[in-house]
Kinemage of the C-alpha trace (Angstrom):
@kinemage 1
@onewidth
@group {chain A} dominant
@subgroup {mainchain}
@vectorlist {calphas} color= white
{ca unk a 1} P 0.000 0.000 0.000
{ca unk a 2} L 1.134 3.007 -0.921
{ca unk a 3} L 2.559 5.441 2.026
{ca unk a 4} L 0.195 8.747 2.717
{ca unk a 5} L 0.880 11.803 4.918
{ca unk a 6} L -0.786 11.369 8.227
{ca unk a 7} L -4.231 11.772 8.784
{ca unk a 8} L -3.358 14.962 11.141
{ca unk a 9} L -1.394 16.879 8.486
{ca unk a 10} L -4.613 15.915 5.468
{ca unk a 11} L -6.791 16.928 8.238
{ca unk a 12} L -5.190 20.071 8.477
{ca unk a 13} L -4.759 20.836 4.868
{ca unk a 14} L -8.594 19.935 4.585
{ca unk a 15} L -9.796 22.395 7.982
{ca unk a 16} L -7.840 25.326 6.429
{ca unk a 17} L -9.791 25.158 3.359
{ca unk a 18} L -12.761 24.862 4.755
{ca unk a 19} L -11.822 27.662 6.393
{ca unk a 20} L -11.604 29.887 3.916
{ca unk a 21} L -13.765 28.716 1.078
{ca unk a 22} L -16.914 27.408 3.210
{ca unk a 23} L -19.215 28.801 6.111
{ca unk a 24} L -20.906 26.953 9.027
{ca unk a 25} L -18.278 24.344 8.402
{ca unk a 26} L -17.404 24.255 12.579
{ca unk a 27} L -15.401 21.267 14.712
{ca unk a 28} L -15.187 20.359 18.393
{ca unk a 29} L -12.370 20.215 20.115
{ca unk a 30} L -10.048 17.278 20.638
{ca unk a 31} L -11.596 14.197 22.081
{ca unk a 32} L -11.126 12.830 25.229
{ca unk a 33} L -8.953 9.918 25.229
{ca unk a 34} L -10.618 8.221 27.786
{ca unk a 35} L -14.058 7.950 25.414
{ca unk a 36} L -12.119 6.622 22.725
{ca unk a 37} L -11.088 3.721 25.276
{ca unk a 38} L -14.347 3.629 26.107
{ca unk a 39} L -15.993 2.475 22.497
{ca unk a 40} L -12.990 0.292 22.308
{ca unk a 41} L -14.156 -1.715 25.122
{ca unk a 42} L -18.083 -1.591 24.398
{ca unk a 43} L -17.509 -2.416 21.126
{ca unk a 44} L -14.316 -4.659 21.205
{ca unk a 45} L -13.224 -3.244 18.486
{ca unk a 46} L -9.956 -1.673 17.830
{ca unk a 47} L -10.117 1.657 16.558
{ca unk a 48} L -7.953 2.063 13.429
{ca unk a 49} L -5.304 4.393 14.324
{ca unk a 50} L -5.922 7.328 11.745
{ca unk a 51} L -9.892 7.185 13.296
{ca unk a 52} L -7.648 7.710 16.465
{ca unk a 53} L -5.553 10.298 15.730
{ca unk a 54} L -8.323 12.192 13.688
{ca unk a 55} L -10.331 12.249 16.854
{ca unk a 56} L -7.526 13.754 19.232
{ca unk a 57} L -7.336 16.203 16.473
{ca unk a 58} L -11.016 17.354 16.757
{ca unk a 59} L -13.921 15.375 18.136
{ca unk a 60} L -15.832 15.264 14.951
{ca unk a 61} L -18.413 18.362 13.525
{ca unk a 62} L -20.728 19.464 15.859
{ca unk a 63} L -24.437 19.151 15.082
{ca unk a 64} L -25.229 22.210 13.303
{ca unk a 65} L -22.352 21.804 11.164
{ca unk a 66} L -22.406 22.095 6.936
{ca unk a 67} L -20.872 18.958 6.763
{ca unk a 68} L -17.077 18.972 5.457
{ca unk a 69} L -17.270 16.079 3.723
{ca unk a 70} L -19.864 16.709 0.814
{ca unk a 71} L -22.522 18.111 3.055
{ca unk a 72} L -21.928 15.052 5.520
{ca unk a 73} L -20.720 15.283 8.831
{ca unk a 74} L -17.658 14.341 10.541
{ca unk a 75} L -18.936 12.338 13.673
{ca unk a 76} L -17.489 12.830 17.801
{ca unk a 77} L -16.998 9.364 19.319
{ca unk a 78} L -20.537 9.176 21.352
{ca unk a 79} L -21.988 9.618 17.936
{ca unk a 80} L -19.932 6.889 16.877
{ca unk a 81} L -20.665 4.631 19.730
{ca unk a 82} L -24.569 5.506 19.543
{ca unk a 83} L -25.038 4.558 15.788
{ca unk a 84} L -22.660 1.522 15.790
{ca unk a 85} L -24.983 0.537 19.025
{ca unk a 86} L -28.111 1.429 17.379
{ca unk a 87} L -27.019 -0.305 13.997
{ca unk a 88} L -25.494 -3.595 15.670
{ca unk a 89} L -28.999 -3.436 17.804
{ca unk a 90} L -30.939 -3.855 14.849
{ca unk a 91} L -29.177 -6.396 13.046
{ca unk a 92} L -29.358 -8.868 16.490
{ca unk a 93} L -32.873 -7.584 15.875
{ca unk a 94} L -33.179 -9.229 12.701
{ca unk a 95} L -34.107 -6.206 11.071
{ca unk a 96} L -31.348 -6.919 8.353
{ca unk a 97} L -32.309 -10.197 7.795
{ca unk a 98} L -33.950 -10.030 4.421
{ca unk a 99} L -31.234 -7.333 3.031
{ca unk a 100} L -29.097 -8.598 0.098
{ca unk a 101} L -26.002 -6.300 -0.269
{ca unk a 102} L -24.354 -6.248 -3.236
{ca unk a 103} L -21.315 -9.078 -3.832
{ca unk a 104} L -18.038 -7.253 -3.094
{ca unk a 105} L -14.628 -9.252 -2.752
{ca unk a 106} L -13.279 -6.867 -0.300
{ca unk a 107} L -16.340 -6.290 2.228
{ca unk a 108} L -17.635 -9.400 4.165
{ca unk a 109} L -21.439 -10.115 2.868
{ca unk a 110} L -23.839 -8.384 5.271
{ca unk a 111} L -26.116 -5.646 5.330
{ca unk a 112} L -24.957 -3.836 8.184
{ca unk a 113} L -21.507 -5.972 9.734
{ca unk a 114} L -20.370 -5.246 13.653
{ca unk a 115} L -17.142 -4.370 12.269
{ca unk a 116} L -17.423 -1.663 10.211
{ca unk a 117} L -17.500 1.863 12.379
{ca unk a 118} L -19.536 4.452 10.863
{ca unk a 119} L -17.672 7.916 11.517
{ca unk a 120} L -19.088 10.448 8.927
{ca unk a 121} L -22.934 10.640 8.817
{ca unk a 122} L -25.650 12.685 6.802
{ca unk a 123} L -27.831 12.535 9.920
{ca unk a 124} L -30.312 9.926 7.518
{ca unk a 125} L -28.720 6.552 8.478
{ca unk a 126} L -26.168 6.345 5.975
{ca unk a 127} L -22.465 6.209 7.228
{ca unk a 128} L -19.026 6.407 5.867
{ca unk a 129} L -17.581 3.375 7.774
{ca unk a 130} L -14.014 2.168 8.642
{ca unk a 131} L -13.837 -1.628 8.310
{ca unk a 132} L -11.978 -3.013 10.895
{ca unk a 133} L -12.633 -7.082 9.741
{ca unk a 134} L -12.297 -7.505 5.944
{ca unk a 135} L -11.770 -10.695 4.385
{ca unk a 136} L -8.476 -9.963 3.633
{ca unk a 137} L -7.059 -8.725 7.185
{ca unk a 138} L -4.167 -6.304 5.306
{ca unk a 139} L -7.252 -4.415 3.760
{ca unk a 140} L -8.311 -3.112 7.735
{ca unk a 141} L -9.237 0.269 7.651
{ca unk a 142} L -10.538 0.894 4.379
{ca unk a 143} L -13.049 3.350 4.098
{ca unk a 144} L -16.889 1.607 2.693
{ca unk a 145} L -19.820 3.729 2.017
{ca unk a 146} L -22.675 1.929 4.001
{ca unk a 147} L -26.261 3.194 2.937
{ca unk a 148} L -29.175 1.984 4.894
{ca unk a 149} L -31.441 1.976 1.726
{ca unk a 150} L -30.019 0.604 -0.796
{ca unk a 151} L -27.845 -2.641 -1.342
{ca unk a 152} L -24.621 -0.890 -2.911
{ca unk a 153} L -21.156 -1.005 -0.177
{ca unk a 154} L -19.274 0.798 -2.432
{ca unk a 155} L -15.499 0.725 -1.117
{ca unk a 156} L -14.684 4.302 -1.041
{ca unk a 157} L -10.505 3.842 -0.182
{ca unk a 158} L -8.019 1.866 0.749
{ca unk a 159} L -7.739 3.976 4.571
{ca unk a 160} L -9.103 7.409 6.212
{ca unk a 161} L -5.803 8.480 5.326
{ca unk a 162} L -5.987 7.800 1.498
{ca unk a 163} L -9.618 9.222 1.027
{ca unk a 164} L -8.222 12.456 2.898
{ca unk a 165} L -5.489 12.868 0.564
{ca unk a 166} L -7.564 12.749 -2.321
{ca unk a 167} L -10.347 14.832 -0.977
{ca unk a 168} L -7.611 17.615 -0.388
{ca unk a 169} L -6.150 17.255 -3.627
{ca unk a 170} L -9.421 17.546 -5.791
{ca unk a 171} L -10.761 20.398 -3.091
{ca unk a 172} L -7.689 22.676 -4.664
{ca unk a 173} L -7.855 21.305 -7.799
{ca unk a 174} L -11.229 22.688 -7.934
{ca unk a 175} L -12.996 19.705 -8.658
{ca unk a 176} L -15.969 20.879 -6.312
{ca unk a 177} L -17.489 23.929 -5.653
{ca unk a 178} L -19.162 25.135 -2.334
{ca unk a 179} L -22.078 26.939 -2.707
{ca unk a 180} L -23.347 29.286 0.509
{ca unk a 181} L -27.412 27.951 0.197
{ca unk a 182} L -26.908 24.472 -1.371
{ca unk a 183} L -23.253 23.471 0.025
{ca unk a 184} L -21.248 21.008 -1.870
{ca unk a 185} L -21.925 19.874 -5.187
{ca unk a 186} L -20.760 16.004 -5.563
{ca unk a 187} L -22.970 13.881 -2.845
{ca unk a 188} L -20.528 12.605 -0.130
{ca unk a 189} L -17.407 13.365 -2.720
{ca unk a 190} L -17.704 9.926 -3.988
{ca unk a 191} L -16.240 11.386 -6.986
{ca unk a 192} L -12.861 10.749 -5.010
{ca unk a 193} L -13.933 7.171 -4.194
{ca unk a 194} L -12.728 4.316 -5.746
{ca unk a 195} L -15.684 3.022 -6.699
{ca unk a 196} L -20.098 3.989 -6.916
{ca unk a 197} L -19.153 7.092 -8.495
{ca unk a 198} L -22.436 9.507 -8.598
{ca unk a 199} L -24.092 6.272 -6.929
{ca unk a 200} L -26.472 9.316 -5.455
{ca unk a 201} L -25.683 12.236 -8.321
{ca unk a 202} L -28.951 13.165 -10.363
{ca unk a 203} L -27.409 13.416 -13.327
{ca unk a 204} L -26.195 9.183 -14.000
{ca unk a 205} L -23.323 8.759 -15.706
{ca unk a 206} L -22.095 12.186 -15.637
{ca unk a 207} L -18.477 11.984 -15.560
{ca unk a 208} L -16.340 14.926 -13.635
{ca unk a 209} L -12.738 12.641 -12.768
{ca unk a 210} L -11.324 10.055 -13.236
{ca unk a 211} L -9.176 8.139 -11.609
């Protein structure tokens, strides 16, 4: 896998813009560490280090935020903790049970799976996800798009660190525009995914990049 700059320094690069291009773009402060132990236990999960190190940065995007990434909203860890509760809660619920995802051969085949932890949201039920038990175990961390709806898992990158680059590099390359009533063209900026491309655009097939 290719080597990226940390998380902290994309992170950077990508609250600076926002910054100055964007309004009502707003995030916490950093999060306690203690919380992050927290989920870890709860969930018996290990959080992926860039999900760590993005959280000590800032605790997510507060509530009232525009969303930095595409109109969707970084998430603090109780938000995390609540919806990978509430989802996991639903599945042992059977609610799930008569979803069909999509075939992907680098997501396990499940609707909603305990170890994938949602950490960007657009407040509807669909998460950006960091899966922490793919079937192959050197793919950990890569970023899937989960979408309560609909049966695509489209795998979005290879690690938070990856999509970050990329999102930072086609912010100043001008591939999307912020506009003050409507906010981000480009749903989600799965135009810097790796795959489902304008999976949500209205106009289908409509080509802006390519990777």
């Amino acid at each position: 896998m290719p080597e990226y700059p940390p998380v902290t320094a994309s992170f950077t690069t990508l609250r600076t813009w926002m910054a100055g291009h964007t309004s009502g773009v707003s995030f916490r402060p950093p999060a306690n560490p203690a919380a992050l132990d927290n989920f870890a236990v709860k969930s018996g999960l290990t959080l992926p280090d860039d999900l760590r190190d993005l959280l000590l940065a800032a605790n997510g995007e507060g509530r009232a935020s525009a969303g930095a990434i595409g109109n969707w909203r970084f998430m603090p860890i109780a938000e995390i903790q609540a919806a990978w509760g509430w989802l996991n809660s639903l599945a042992a619920k059977g609610a799930f049970s008569e979803g069909s995802p999509l075939p992907s051969p680098y997501l396990r085949a499940a609707w909603w799976h305990p170890g994938w932890i949602p950490v960007v949201s657009n407040d509807r039920g669909d998460y950006f996800c960091l899966d922490t038990d793919p079937p192959e175990p050197e793919r950990s961390g890569q970023v899937l798009l989960y979408l309560h709806g609909r049966p695509e898992r489209p795998l979005v990158a290879a690690s938070l660190a990856a999509w970050l680059v990329r999102i930072t590099q086609d912010l100043a390359a001008g591939v999307y525009t912020f506009d003050e009533i409507a906010g981000f063209d480009g749903e989600a900026f799965l135009w810097s995914s790796l795959e489902g491309k304008h999976l949500l655009d209205e106009v289908q097939g409509k080509l802006v990049t390519q990777d």
